[in-house]
MARBA-778414 format. One record per residue: x, y, z of N, C-alpha, C, CB in turn; residue number from 1; residue in one letter. Coordinates in steps of 0.02 Angstrom, whole numbers. Glycine has a CB too. Layout:
    nc1    nc2    nc3   cac1   cac2   cac3    cc1    cc2    cc3   cbc1   cbc2   cbc3 num residuo
      X      Y      Z      X      Y      Z      X      Y      Z      X      Y      Z NUM       A
...
//
This chain:
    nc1    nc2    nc3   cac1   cac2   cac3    cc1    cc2    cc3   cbc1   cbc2   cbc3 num residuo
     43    -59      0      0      0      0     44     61      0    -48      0     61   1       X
     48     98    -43     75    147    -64     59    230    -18     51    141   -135   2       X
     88    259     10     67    315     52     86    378     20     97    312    121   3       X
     48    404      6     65    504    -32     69    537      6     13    552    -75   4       X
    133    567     -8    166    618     62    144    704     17    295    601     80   5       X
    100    754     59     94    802     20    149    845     18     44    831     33   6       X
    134    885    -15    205    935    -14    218    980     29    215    974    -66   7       X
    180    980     69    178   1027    141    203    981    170    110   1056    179   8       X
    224    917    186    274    870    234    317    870    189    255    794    263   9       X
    332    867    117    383    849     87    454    906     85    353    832     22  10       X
    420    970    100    463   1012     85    468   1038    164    442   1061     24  11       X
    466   1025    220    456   1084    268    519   1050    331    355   1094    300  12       X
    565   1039    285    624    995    311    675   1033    300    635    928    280  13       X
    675   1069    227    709   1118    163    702   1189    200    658   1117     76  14       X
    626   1210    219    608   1273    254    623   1277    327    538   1285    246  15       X
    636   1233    353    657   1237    408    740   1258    422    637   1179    430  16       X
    789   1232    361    840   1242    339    841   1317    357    846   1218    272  17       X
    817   1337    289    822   1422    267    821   1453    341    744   1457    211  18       X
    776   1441    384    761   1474    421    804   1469    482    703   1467    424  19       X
    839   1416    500    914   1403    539    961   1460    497    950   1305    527  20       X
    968   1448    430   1016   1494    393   1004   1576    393   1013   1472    320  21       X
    960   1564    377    931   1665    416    958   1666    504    796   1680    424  22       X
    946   1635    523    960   1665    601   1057   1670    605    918   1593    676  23       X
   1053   1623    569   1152   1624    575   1168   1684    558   1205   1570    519  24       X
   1149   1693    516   1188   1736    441   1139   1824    503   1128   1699    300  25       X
   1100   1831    518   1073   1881    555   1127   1876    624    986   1868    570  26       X
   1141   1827    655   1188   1837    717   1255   1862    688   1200   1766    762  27       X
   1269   1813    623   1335   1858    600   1347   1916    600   1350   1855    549  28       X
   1291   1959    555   1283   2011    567   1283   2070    619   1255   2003    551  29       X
   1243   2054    683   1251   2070    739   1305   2068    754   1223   2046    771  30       X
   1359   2020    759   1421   2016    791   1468   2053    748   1444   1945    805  31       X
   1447   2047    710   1507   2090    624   1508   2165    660   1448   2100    503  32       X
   1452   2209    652   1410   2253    663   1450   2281    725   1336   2227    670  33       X
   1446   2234    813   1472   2262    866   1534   2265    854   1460   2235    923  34       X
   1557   2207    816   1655   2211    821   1669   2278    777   1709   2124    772  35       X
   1631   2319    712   1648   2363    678   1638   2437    729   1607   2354    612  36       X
   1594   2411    753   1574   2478    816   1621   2476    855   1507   2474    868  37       X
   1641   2450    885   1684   2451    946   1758   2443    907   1664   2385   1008  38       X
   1782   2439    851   1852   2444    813   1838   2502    803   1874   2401    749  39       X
   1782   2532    793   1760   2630    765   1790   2663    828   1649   2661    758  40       X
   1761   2625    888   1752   2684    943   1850   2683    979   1669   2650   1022  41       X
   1869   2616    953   1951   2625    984   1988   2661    928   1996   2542   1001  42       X
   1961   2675    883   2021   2707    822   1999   2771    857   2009   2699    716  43       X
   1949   2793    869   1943   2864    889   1933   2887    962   1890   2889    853  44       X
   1950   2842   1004   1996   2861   1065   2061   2862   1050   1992   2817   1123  45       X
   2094   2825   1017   2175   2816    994   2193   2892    958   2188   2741    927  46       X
   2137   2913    934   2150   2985    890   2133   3042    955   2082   2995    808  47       X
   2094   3039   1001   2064   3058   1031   2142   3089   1098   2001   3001   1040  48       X
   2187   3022   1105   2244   3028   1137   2275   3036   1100   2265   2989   1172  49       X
   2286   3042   1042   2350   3078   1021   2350   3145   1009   2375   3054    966  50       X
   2278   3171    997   2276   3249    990   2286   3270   1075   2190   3282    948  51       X
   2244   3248   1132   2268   3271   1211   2345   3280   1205   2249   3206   1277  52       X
   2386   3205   1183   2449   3220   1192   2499   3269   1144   2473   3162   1197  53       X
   2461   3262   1101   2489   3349   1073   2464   3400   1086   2490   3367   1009  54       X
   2442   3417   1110   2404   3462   1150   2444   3487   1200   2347   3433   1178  55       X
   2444   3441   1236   2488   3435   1325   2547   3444   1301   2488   3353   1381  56       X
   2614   3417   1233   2652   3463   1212   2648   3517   1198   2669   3453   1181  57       X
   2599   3544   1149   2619   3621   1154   2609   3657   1210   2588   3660   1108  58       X
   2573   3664   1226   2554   3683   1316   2623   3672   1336   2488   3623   1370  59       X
   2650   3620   1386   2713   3609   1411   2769   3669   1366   2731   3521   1400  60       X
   2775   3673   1287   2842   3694   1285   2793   3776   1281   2907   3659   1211  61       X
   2755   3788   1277   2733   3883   1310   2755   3867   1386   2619   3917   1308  62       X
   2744   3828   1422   2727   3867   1481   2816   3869   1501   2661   3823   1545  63       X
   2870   3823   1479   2918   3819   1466   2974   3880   1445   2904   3780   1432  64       X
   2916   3898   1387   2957   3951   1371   2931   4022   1423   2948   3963   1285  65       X
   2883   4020   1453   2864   4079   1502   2922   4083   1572   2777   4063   1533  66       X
   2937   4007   1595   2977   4017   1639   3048   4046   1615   2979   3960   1671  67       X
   3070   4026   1538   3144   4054   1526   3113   4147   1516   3193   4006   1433  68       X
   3057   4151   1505   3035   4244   1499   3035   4258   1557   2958   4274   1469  69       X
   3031   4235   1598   3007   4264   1677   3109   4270   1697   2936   4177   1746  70       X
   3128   4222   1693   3206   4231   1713   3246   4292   1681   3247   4164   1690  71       X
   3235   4330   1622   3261   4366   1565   3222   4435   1596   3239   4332   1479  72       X
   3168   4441   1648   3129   4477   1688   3162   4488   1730   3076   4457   1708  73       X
   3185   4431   1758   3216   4456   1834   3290   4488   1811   3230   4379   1900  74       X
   3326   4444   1770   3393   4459   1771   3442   4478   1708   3414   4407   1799  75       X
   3376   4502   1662   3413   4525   1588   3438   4464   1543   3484   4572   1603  76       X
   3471   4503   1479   3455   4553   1472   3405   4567   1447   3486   4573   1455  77       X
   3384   4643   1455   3315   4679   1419   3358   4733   1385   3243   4717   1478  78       X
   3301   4762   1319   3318   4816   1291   3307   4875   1301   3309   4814   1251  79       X
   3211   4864   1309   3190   4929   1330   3213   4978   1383   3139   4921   1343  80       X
   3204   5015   1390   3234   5067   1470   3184   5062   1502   3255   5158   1470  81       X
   3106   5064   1508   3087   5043   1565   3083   4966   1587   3033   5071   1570  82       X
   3114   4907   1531   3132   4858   1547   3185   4844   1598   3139   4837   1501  83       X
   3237   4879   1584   3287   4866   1624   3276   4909   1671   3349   4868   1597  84       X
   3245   4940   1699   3245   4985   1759   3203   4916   1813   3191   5076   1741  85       X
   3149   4895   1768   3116   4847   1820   3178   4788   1835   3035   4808   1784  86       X
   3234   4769   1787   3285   4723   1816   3304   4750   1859   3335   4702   1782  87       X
   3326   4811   1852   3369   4832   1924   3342   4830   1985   3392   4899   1928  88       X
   3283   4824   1982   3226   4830   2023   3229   4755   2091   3153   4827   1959  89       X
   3241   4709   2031   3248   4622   2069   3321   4643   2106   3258   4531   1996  90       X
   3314   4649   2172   3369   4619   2199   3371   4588   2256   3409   4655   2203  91       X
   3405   4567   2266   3407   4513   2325   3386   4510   2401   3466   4499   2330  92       X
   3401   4603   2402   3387   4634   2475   3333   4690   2462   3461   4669   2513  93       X
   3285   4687   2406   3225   4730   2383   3156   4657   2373   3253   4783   2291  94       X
   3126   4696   2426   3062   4654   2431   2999   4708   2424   3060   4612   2509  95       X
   3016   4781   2411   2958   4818   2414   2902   4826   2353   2983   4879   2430  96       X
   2934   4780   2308   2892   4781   2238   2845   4731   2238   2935   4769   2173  97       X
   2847   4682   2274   2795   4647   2306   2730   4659   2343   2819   4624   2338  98       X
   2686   4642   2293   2612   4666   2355   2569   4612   2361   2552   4733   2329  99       X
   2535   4580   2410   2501   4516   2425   2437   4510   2366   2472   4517   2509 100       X
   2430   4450   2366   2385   4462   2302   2408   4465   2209   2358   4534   2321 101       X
   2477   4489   2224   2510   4505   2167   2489   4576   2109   2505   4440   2134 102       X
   2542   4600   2108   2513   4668   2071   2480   4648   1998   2581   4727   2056 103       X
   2457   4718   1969   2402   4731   1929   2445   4800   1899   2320   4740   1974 104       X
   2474   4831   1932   2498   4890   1899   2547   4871   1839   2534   4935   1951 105       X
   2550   4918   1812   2603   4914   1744   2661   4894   1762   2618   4980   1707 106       X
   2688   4936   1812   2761   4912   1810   2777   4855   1849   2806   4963   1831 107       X
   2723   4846   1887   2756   4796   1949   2708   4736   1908   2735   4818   2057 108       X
   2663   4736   1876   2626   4664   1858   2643   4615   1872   2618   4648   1806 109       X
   2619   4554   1914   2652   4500   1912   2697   4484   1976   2687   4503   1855 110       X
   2708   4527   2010   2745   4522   2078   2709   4510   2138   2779   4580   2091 111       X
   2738   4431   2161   2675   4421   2236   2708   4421   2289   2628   4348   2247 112       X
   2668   4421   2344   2683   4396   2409   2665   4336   2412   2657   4428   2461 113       X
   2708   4290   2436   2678   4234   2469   2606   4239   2511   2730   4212   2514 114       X
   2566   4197   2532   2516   4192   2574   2527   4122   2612   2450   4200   2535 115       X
   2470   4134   2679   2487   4064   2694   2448   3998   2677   2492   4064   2755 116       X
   2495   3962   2640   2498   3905   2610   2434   3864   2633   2565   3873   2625 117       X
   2412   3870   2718   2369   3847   2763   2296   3860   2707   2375   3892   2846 118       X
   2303   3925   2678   2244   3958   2679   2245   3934   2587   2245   4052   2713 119       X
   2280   3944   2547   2269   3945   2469   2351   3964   2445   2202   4012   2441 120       X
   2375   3941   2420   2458   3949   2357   2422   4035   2330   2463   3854   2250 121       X
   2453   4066   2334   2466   4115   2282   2439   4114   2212   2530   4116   2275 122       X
   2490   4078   2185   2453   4064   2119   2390   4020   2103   2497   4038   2081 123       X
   2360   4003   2137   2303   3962   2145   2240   4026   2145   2310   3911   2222 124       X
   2269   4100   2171   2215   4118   2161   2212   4182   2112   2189   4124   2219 125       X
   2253   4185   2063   2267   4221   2026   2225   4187   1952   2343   4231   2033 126       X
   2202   4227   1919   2167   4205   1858   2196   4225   1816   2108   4220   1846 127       X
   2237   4162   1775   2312   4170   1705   2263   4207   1676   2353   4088   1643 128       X
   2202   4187   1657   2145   4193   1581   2129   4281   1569   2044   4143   1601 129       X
   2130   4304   1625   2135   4377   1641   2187   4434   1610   2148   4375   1707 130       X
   2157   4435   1554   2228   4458   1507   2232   4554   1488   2218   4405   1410 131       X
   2193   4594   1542   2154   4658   1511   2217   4686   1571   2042   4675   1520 132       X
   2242   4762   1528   2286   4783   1546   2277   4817   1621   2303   4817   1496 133       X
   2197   4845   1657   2178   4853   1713   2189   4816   1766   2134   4858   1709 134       X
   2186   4743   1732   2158   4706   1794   2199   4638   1794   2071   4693   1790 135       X
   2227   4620   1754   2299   4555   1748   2332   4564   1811   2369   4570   1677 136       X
   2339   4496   1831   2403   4499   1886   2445   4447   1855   2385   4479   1973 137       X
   2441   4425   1789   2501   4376   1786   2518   4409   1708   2479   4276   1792 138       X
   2598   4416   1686   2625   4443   1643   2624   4408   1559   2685   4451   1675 139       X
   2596   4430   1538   2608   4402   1465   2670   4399   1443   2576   4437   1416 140       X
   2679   4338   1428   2755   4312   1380   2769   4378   1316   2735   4214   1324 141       X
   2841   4394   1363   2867   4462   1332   2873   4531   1334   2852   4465   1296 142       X
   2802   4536   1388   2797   4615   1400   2858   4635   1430   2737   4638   1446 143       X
   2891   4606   1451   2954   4676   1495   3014   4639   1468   2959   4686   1611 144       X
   3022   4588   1415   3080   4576   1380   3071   4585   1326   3107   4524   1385 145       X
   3026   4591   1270   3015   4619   1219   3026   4556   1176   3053   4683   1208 146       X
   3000   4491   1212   3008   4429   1156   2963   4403   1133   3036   4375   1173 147       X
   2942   4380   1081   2878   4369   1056   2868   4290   1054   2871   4404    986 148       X
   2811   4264   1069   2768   4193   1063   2722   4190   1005   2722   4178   1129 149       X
   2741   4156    966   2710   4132    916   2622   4104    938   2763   4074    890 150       X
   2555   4134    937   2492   4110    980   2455   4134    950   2479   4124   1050 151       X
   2387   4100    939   2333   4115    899   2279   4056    888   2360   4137    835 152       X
   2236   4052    848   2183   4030    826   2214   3968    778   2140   4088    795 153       X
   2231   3997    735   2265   3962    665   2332   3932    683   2280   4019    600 154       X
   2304   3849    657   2369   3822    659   2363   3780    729   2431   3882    656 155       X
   2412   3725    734   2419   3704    783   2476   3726    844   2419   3652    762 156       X
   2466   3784    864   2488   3825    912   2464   3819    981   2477   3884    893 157       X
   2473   3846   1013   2438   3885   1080   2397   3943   1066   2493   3913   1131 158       X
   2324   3937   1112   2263   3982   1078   2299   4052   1103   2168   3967   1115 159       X
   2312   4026   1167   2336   4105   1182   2418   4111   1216   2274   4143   1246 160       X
   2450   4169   1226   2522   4177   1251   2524   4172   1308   2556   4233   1238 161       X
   2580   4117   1330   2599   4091   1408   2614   4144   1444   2661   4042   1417 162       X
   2574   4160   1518   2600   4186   1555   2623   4159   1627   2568   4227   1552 163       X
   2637   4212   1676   2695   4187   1727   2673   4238   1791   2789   4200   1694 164       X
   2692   4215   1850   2687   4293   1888   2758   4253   1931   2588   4323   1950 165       X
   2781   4317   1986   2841   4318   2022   2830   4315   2101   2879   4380   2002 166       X
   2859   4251   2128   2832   4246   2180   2922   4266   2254   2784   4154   2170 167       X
   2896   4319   2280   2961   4316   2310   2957   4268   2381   2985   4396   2325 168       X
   3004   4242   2398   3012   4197   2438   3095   4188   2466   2982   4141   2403 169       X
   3096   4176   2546   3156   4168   2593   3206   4141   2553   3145   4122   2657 170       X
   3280   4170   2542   3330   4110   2496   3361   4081   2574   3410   4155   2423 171       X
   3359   4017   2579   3397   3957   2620   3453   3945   2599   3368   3895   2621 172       X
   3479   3977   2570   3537   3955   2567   3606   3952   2624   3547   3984   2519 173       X
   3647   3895   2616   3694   3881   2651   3735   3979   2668   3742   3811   2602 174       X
   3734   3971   2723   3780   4046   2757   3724   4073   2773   3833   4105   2705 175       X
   3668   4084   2764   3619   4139   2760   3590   4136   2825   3565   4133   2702 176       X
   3573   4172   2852   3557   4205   2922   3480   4176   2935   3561   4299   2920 177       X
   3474   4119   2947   3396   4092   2970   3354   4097   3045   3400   4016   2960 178       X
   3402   4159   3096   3374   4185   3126   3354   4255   3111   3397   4173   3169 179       X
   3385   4285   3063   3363   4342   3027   3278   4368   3026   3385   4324   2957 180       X
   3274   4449   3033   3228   4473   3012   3210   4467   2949   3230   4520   3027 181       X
   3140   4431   2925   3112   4427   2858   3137   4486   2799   3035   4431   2870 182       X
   3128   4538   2828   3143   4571   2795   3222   4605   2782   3101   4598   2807 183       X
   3257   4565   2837   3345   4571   2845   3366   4516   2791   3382   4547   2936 184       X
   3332   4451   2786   3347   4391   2762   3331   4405   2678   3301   4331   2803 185       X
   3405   4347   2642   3406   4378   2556   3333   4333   2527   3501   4348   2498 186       X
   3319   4377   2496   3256   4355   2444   3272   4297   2392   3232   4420   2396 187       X
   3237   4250   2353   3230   4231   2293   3169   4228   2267   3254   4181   2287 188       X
   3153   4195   2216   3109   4213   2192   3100   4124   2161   3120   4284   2147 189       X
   3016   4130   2175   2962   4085   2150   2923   4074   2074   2916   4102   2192 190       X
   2939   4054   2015   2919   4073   1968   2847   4023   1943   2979   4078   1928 191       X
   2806   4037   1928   2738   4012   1910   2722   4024   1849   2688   4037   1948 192       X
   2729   3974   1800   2705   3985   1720   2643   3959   1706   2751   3952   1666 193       X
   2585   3975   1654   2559   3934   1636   2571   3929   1534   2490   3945   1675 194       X
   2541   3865   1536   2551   3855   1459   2503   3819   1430   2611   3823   1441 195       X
   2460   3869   1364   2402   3833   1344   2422   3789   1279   2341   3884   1328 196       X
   2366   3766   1259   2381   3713   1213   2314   3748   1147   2367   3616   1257 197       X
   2318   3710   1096   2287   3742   1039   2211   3751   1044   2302   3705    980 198       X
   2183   3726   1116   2118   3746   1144   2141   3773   1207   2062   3688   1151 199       X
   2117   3838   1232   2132   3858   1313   2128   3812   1359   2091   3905   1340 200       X
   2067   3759   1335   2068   3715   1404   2121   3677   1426   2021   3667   1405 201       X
   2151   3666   1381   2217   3619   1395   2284   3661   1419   2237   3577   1322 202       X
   2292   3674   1467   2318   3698   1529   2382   3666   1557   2268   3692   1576 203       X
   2454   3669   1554   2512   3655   1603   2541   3716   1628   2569   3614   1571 204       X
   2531   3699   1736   2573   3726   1754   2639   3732   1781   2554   3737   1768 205       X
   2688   3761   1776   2755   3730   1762   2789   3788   1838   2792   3746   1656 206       X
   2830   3759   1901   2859   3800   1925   2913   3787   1947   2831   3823   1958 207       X
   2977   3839   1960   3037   3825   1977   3049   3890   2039   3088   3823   1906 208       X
   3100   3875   2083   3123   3930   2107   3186   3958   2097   3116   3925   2159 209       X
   3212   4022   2072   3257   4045   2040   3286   4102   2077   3236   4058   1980 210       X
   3355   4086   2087   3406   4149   2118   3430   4195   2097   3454   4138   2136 211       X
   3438   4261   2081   3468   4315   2064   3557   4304   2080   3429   4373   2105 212       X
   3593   4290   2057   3666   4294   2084   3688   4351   2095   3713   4267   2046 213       X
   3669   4380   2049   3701   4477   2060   3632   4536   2053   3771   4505   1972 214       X
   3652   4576   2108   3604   4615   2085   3564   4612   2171   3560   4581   2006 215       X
//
């Protein structure tokens, strides 16, 4: 006895196939899909750190070059004549150009008193970004040496020119009189740069403390 299989049992062996093969070929996809996303999203963190770290170079060599401007401040040479009057000005046993807070005036711009450390750093509360000739307390790269920083918009530069302020502070040095009156005792000086990068936000601050030998 002979049995007829219709074609709705004959074929639904074949369709069942296809339909295992769609789901593969759809997970492939899916997985293709996340691995291309997530190879997208590491190429452009990898780009993402290499522009920060060029960035954080140019920044570093401004704020770099503010501390060699700030030294050429204290101790020449300068060209101008009221440049060099403010050198003569740094000396070792002259602390009166100093005002707490750090000046704002023309000639003295940029010159601090220490504060106590307990309370806030000095330069912690000085605003670099503050660049208007009234009201700046930190010196733009060049004003009293007459050297110029390459800074701007265009280009991969620094947005804006590194500045610095002058922090005077006790010199310890070996011989020096550490029962001395503060104001008997020789000065040095505290230097505070900052250095932007080809967006302002990107910010290094760079500091050294630096001696006058003569003068």
């Amino acid at each position: 006895m002979r049995v007829r299989t219709s074609p709705r049992h004959r074929f639904s062996g074949a369709a069942g196939q296809r339909g295992v093969t769609l789901v593969v070929v759809l997970l492939i996809l899916v997985v293709v899909t996340i691995l291309g996303i997530g190879g997208a999203q590491i190429a452009l963190l990898g780009e993402r750190a290499t522009r920060y770290d060029r960035d954080y170079l140019v920044a570093s060599q401004a704020a770099e070059a503010a501390l060699m401007d700030a030294e050429f401040d204290i101790r020449g040479p300068n060209s101008a004549a009221s440049d060099v009057q403010r050198v003569n000005k740094f000396s070792r046993e002259n602390y009166g150009l100093f005002v707490d807070g750090c000046s704002s005036d023309a000639a003295t711009r940029g010159l601090c008193l220490p504060v106590d450390p307990a309370v806030k750093q000095v330069w912690a509360t000085v605003d670099f970004l503050d660049d208007e000739d009234a009201t700046a307390k930190s010196v733009k790269f060049g004003t009293f040496t007459g050297r110029e920083y390459d800074a701007g918009t265009a280009g991969i530069k620094p947005e804006l020119a590194p500045r610095y302020i002058i922090e005077l502070i006790e010199d310890d040095e070996k011989g020096s009189n550490a029962g001395a009156q503060s104001t008997l005792q020789k000065k040095m000086y505290r230097i505070t740069s900052i250095g932007f990068g080809p967006r302002k936000e990107v910010q290094v601050v760079m500091q050294i403390a630096f001696r006058k030998e003569k003068g």
